[in-house]
C-alpha positions in Angstrom: -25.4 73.1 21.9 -22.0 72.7 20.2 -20.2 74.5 22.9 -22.1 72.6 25.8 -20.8 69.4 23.5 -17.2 70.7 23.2 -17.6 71.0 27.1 -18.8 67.7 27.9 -15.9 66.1 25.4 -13.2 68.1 27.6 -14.2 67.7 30.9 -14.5 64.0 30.0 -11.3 63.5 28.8 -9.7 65.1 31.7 -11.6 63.1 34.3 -10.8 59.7 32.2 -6.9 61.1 32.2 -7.0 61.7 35.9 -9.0 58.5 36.4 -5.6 56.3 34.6 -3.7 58.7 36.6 -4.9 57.7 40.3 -5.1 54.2 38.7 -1.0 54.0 38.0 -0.8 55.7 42.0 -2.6 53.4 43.1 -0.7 50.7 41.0 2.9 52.1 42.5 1.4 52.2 46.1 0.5 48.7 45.9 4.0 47.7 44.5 5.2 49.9 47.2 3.3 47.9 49.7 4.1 44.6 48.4 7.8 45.2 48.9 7.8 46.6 52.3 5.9 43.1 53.4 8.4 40.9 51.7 11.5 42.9 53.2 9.6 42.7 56.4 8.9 39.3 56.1 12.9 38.7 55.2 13.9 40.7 58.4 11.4 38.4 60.3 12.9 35.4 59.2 16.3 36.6 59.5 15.6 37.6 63.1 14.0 34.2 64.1 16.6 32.3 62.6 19.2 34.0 64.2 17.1 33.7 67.6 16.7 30.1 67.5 20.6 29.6 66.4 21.4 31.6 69.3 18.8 29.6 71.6 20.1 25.9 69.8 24.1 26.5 69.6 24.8 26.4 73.3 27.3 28.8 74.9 30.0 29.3 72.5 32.5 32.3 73.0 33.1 34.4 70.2 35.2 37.4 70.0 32.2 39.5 69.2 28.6 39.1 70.8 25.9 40.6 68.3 
């Protein structure tokens, strides 16, 4: 009985280290995520902006064209 105790305690503690474990993944891959739709949202709103300046300024020349 004290062995099948000893057992239990062990293979508990390793499935409540691997449960905080693939809880602080899980907490990286959502901070992960969360900045990949902020810089995309920054790139869409970079992009639009720089559409509707192009489609509201007119038909200046400039020595480059981006």
């Amino acid at each position: 009985m004290t062995v099948l105790a000893i057992f239990l305690l062990i293979i508990g503690t390793l499935l409540v280290l691997i449960g905080a474990l693939l809880v602080l993944v899980g907490t990286f891959l959502i901070t992960i995520g969360v900045a990949l739709i902020l810089i995309g949202a920054a790139l869409i709103v970079a992009g639009t902006f720089m559409l509707i300046r192009r489609l509201l300024g007119g038909n200046r020349t400039r020595s480059h064209s981006w």
